[in-house]
C-alpha positions, -999 to 999 in steps of 0.1 A, spaced: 171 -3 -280 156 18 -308 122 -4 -307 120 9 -265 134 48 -280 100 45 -305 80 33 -278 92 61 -249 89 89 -275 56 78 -300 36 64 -268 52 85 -240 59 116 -255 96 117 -238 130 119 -261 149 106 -239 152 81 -210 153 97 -170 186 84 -148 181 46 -144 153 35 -164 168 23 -194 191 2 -170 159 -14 -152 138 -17 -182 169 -37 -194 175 -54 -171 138 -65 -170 139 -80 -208 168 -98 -200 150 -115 -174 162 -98 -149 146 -93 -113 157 -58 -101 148 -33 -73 145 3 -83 150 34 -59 144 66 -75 132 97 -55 90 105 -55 84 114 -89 114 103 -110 98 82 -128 98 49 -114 62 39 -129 75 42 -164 99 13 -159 69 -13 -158 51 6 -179 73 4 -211 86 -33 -203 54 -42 -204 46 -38 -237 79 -54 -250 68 -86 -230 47 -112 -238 19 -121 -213 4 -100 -185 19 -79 -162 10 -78 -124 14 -46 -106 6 -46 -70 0 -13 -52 -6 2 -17 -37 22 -23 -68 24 -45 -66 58 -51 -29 56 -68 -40 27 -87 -75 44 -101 -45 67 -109 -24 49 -132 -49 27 -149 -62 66 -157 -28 78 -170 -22 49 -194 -56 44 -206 -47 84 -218 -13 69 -234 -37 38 -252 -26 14 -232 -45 -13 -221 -45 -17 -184 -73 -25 -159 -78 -26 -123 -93 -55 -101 -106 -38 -65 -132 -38 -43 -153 -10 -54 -161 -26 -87 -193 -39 -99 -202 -75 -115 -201 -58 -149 -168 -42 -146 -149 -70 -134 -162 -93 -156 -154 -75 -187 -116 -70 -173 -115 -104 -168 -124 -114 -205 -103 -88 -211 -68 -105 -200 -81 -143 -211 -86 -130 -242 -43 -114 -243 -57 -79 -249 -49 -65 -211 -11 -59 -208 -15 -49 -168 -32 -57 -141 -35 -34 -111 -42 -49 -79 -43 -44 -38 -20 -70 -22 -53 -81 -4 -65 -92 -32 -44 -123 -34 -65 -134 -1 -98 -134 -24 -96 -171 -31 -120 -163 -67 -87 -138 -79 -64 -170 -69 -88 -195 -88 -84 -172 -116 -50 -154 -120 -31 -191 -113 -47 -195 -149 -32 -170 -166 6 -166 -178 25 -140 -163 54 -122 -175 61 -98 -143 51 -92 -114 61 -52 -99 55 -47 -63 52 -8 -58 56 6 -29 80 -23 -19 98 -10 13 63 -24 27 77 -57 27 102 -50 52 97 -50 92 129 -29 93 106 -5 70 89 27 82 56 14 67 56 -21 75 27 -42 61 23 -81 71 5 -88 39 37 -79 16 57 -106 35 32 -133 14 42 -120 -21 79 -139 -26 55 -169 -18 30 -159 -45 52 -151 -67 64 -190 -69 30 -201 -66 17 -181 -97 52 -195 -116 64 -154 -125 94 -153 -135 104 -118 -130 97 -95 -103 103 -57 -104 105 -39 -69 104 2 -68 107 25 -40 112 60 -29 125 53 2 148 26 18 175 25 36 209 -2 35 191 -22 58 158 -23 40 175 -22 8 193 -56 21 158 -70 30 142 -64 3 167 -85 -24 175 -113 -3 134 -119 -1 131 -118 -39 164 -134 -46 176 -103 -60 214 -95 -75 230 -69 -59 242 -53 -97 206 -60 -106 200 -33 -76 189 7 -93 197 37 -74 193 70 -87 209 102 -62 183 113 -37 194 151 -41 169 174 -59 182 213 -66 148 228 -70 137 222 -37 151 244 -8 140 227 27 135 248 57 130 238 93 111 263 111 108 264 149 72 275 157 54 278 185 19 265 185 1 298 194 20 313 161 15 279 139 -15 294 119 1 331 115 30 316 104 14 292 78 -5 318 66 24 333 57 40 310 41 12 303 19 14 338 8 43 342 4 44 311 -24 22 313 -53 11 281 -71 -6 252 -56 5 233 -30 0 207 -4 -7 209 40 4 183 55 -14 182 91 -17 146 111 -56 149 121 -87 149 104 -101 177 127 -73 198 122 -75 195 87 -109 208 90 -100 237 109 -65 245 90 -87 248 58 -117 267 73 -89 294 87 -71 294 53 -102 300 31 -113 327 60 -79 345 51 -91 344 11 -69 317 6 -79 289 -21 -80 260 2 -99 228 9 -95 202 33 -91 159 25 -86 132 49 -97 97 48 -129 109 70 -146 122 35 -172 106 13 -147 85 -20 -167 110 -40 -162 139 -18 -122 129 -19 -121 116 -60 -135 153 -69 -107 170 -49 -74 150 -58 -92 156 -97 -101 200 -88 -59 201 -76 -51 183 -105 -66 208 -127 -57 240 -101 -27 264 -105 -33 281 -70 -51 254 -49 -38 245 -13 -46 212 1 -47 206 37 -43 166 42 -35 145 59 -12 113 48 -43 102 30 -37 123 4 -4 121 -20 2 89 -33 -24 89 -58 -14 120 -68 11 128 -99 7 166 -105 42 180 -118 39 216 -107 33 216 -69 50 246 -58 51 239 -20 46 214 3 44 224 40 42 205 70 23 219 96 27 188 121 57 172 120 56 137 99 59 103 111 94 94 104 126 103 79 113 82 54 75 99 54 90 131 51 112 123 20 81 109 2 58 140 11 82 169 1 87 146 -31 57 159 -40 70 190 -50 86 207 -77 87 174 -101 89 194 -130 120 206 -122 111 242 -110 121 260 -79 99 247 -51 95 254 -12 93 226 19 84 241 48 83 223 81 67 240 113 82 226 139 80 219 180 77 188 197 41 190 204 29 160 186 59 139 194 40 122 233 8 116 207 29 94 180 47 76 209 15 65 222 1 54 192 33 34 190 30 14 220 -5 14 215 8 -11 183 29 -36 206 8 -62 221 6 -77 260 25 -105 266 -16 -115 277 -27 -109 242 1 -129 225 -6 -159 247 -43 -151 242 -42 -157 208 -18 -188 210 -48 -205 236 -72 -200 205 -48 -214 182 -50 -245 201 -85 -243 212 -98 -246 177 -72 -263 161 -92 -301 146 -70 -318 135 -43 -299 121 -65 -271 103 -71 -239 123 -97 -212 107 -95 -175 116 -116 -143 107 -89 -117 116 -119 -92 130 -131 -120 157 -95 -128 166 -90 -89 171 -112 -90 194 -107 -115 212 -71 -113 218 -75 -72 220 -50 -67 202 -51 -41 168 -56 -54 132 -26 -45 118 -1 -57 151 -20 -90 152 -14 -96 114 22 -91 118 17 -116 151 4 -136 124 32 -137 102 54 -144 129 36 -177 137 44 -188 105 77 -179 102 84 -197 133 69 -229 122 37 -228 142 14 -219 116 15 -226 79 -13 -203 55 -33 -226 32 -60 -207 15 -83 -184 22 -121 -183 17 -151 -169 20 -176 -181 53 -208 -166 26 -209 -170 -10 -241 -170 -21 -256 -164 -60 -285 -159 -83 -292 -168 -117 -291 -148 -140 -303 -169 -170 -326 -197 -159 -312 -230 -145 -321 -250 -167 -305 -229 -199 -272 -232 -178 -270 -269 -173 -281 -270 -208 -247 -256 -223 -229 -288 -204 -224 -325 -211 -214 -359 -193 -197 -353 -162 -197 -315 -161 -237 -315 -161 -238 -339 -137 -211 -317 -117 -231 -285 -120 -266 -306 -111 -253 -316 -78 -243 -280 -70 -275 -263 -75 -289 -293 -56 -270 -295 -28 -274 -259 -23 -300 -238 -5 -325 -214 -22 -338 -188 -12 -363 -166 -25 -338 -151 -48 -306 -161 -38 -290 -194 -37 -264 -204 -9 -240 -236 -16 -236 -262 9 -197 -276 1 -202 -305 29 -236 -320 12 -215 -315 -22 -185 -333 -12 -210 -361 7 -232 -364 -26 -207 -363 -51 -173 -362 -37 -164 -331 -50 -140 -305 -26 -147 -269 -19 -123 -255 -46 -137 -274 -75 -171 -260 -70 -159 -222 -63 -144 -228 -98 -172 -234 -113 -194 -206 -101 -169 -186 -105 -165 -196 -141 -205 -189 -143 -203 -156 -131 -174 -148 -155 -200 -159 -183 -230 -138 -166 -252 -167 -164 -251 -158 -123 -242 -131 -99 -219 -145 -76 -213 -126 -42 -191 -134 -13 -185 -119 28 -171 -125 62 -135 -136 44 -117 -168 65 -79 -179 65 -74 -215 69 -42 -226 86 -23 -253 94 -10 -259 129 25 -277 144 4 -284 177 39 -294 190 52 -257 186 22 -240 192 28 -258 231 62 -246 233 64 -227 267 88 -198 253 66 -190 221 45 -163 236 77 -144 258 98 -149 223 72 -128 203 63 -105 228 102 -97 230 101 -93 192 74 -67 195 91 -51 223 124 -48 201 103 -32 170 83 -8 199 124 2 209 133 6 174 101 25 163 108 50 192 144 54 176 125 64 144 106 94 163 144 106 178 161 102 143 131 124 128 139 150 157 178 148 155 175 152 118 151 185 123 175 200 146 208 187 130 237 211 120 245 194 90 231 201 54 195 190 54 197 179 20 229 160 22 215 145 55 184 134 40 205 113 10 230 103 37 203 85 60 190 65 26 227 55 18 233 77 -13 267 89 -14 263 112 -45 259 141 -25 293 154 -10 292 190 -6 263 211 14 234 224 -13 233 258 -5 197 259 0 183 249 34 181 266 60 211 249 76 230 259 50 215 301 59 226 291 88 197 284 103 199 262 127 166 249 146 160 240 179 129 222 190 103 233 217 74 220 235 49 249 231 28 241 269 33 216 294 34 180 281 -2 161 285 -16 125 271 -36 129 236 -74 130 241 -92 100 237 -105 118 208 -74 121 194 -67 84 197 -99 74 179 -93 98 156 -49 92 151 -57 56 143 -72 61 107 -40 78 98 -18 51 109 -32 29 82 -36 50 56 -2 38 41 
């Protein structure tokens, strides 16, 4: 206990521990797997964080977004700690030296996108390294009961064996029982090994303001000034972002717009100017948030109405974390509410797309291996990304598919140092190895492309063996290896692929989730337009009974109450609103 005391105070700068992290940090060196829910900004980070310098190999932290893990690595590299990042936006350089980094036991964590376990070069190299955790953030995201649902999270209990971790560490802001239920039974997790901290926060009075949409910008203009400090706009499209921030800064307000439409470096220099800012206002969409730990947010106002319950508890977390009085404002009528239905049906497939995409499966099924690039088989079936990954998953839950590996269609690479050095450093069977790699190969004039069926004719080598080894001479920058055009290799139960109810018994599924993500959109409403206590409503619908008495100070508990309006006739959402609203779906 007084060696994680030293470590929270000399490396942390805290005295003392926040409700329920000494418990999970505990827990943790016991051995513990354990899910934490804490509200936004109660500190769940720190519970990795300090375990991971009390254990002994690396820890894996998987996380939603790039921008909140440029974020962390950022805040404990300030603290000394060494942590690095592996992610798309990197160059050769940069993840090279990360990588010597962690074979060489000087990296304690690794931050990671969950996609990143697809990237069969991360797989070759992380199942050769000894892990001590692995912390999912962001974890309700491995739920379908969930209000932000991602296919890809269903993988990680998998990986988790796969990579032998012996710990995992979930944290959330927001789930409910059900999700809460989900979530430990998929990582084998005890329920006393379950934290929860109370969802009630005094500083922040919530206030649901009916308003017209003719009045919306008058209104938020004077909310704005009537709140000093900076603070956040949450709108739900890019364009009105746009305009929100042009009106603002036209009333001498110090405001700038961000939504996922910008330039990175357009959007990196404003989350760092609001770090920095005591009086900026941010109009945003949901783009903007996560990545974004700045104590003394004064207000956070919705202009739109948010996606769900669970979206708004994570967006008016934002505010007040250092414990001072703070505003969140909602501006409310049911104009938005026909948009976000559509785009929710818009996310169930056709019973015709469904069966479209079972026809491929056993079109190009040879043998028992199927091969699928998810933007081709978008297409094709015309059904969306993210509904036909969850589609996906279903397969293989229900026995019809089975994921074996991943790879890239390209990989391609040049050298670096000359050939001849390379093969040079090698003896016995490993030259030989290398030889009939660069000979099997193509080249180009400057790059060279391998040919794995020549390799394995030649030599009798597989696939995986050879990616090693390039992969290995990239790590060594002797070559620059590059890769594209990403494939998932499956393996197909042709028998229940034919099955004549396996298209009508997915389709029902989505239909079931459609219903339920419908409900969603009603609970957000009833909550708006509730009698009851907002804040004790808002920890009673994430099944905290801490709260039992009304706060004091909402605007239920002024008494009042709102009641929701459509501002003009009902109409269907542009088709530029469509293009536009389907960014924002994804940005979580």
């Amino acid at each position: 206990m007084s060696d994680l005391k030293t470590s929270l105070r000399e490396i942390f700068g805290f005295e003392s521990f926040r409700e329920g992290q000494e418990q999970t940090i505990q827990q943790l060196l016991q051995g513990q797997s354990s899910l934490a829910i804490f509200p936004t900004g109660s500190g769940k980070s720190l519970c990795y964080q300090l375990a991971a310098l009390h254990l002994p190999k690396l820890t894996l932290v998987v996380s939603p977004l790039l921008a909140l893990i440029k974020d962390q690595v950022d805040f404990l590299h300030s603290k000394g700690i060494a942590a690095a990042s592996i992610d798309s936006t990197q160059g050769f350089e940069a993840q090279r030296q990360t990588i010597d980094g962690i074979r060489r036991g000087e990296i304690k964590i690794l931050m990671v996108s969950v996609e990143r376990f697809k990237n069969e070069r991360f797989r070759s190299f992380i199942e050769s390294i000894e892990l001590s955790l692995l912390v999912v953030d962001e974890a309700h995201c491995i739920s379908e009961w969930g209000h932000n649902f991602r296919p890809d999270y269903l993988k990680l209990p998998a990986y988790q064996k796969e990579l032998n971790i012996p710990m995992v560490l979930l944290l959330t802001a927001t789930a409910t029982r059900k999700v809460k239920e989900d979530m430990c039974k998929k990582f084998a997790i005890a329920q006393n090994h379950m934290v929860q901290t109370g969802f009630y926060r005094s500083n922040l009075d919530l206030a649901v303001v009916p308003t017209s949409q003719s009045h919306k910008l008058a209104r938020l203009l004077e909310s704005v000034q009537g709140n000093s400090g900076a603070g956040i706009v949450y709108v739900t499209l890019q364009h009105t972002a746009n305009e929100v921030g042009q009106y603002l800064r036209e009333q001498g307000i110090n405001a700038v717009s961000y939504h996922a439409g910008l330039p990175t470096e357009a959007r990196l220099r404003i989350q760092d100017q609001f770090m920095q800012s005591e009086d900026q206002t941010v109009v945003a969409t949901i783009a903007f948030g996560m990545g974004v730990d700045k104590a003394n947010i004064r207000y956070v106002i919705h202009y739109d109405l948010p996606k769900s319950i669970e979206n708004y508890s994570q967006e008016i977390g934002r505010a007040g974390r250092d414990g001072q009085a703070s505003k969140c404002i909602t501006l409310a009528n049911l104009d938005g509410l026909n948009t976000v239905e559509n785009f929710v049906y818009g996310d169930t497939p056709e019973l015709t797309g469904i069966e479209k995409v079972i026809q491929i499966i056993q079109a190009e099924t040879h043998g028992d291996q199927w091969e699928m690039q998810i933007n081709t088989l978008s297409s094709s079936s015309n059904i969306r990304q993210l509904p036909l990954k969850t589609l996906l998953v279903h397969l293989e839950m229900q026995g019809v598919i089975q994921a074996k590996f991943s790879y890239y269609a390209d990989l391609r690479y040049k050298f670096l140092v000359n050939e001849a050095d390379i093969l040079a450093r090698f003896q016995g069977e490993r030259k030989s190895f290398l030889q009939a790699v660069f000979q099997t190969g193509s080249k180009k004039r400057i790059w060279c492309e391998p040919n794995f069926k020549q390799l394995k004719q030649a030599y009798g080598a597989e696939r995986g063996r050879a990616v090693t080894a390039l992969e290995y001479l990239h790590e060594n920058a002797w070559i620059n290896l590059e890769s594209k055009k990403i494939t998932d290799v499956y393996q197909v139960n042709v028998a229940r692929a034919s099955e004549a109810h396996l298209a009508s018994d997915l389709s029902e599924y989505f239909l079931s989730k459609e219903k339920s993500e419908i409900q969603r959109i009603a609970n957000l409403v009833k909550f708006f337009e509730g009698e009851a206590c907002l804040s004790k409503a808002l920890a009673q619908h994430f099944d905290d009974a801490q709260v039992t008495s009304n706060c004091g100070h909402c605007s239920v508990c002024r008494g009042e109450i709102a009641k929701l309006r459509y501002s003009q006739k009902v109409s269907s959402p542009s088709l530029e609103d469509l293009k536009e609203f389907l960014p924002q779906l994804q940005q979580k």
